[in-house]
C-alpha positions as CSV (number, residue, x, y, z in Angstrom):
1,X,23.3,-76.5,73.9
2,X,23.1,-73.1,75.4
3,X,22.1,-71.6,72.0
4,X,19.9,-74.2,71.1
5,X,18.1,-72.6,74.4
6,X,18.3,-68.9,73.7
7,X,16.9,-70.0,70.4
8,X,13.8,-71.0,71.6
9,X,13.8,-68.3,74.3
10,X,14.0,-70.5,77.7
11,X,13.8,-68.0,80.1
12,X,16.5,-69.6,82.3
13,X,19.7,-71.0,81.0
14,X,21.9,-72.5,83.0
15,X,25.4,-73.5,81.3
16,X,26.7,-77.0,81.6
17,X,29.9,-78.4,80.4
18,X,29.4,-80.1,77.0
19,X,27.0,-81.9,75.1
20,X,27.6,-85.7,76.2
21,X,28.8,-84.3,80.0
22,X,26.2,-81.5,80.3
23,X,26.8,-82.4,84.5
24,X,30.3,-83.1,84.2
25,X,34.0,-83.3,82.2
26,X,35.2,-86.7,81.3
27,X,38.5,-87.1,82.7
28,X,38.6,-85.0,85.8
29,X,39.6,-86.4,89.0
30,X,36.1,-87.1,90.8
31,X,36.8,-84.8,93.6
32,X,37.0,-81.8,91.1
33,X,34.4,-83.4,89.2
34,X,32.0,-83.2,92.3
35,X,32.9,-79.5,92.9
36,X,31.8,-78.5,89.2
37,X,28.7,-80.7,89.6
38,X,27.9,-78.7,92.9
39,X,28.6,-75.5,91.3
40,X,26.3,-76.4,88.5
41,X,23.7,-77.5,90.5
42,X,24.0,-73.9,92.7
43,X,24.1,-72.4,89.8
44,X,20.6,-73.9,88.6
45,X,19.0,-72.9,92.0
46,X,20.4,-69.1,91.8
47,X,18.6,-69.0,88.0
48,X,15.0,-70.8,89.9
49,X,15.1,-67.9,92.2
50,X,16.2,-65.2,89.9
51,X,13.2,-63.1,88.2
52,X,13.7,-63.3,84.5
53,X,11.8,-61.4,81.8
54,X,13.9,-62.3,78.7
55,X,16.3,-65.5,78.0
56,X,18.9,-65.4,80.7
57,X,22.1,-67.0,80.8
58,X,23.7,-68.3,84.2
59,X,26.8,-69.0,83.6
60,X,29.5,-70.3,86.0
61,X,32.5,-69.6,87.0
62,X,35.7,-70.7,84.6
63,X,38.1,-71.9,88.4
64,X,36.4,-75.7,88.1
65,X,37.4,-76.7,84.9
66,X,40.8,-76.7,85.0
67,X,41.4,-80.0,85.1
């Protein structure tokens, strides 16, 4: 989805997972789950109190996803 967004310029763009588990991966183990959830959810609140001029991207860190 994240081009989707820079194509129609939102100024914040925060990258999720995938299209059906934009707030999650299907399969992890919930506790690791959870943690990529939280970072996700950080990560939105760091983009609300970022100043943007053009479409940004916030994207987070690759360590969660392992699973």
């Amino acid at each position: 989805m994240t081009p989707v967004a820079q194509m129609g310029h939102s100024p914040r763009i925060v990258q999720g997972m995938e299209i059906v588990n934009p707030m999650g991966k299907a399969g992890m183990d919930p506790k690791s789950e959870k943690a990529l959830r939280r970072e996700i959810v950080e990560k939105g609140l760091e983009a609300l109190q970022t100043e943007v001029k053009d479409s940004t991207l916030f994207e987070r860190s690759k360590r969660v996803e392992s699973d």
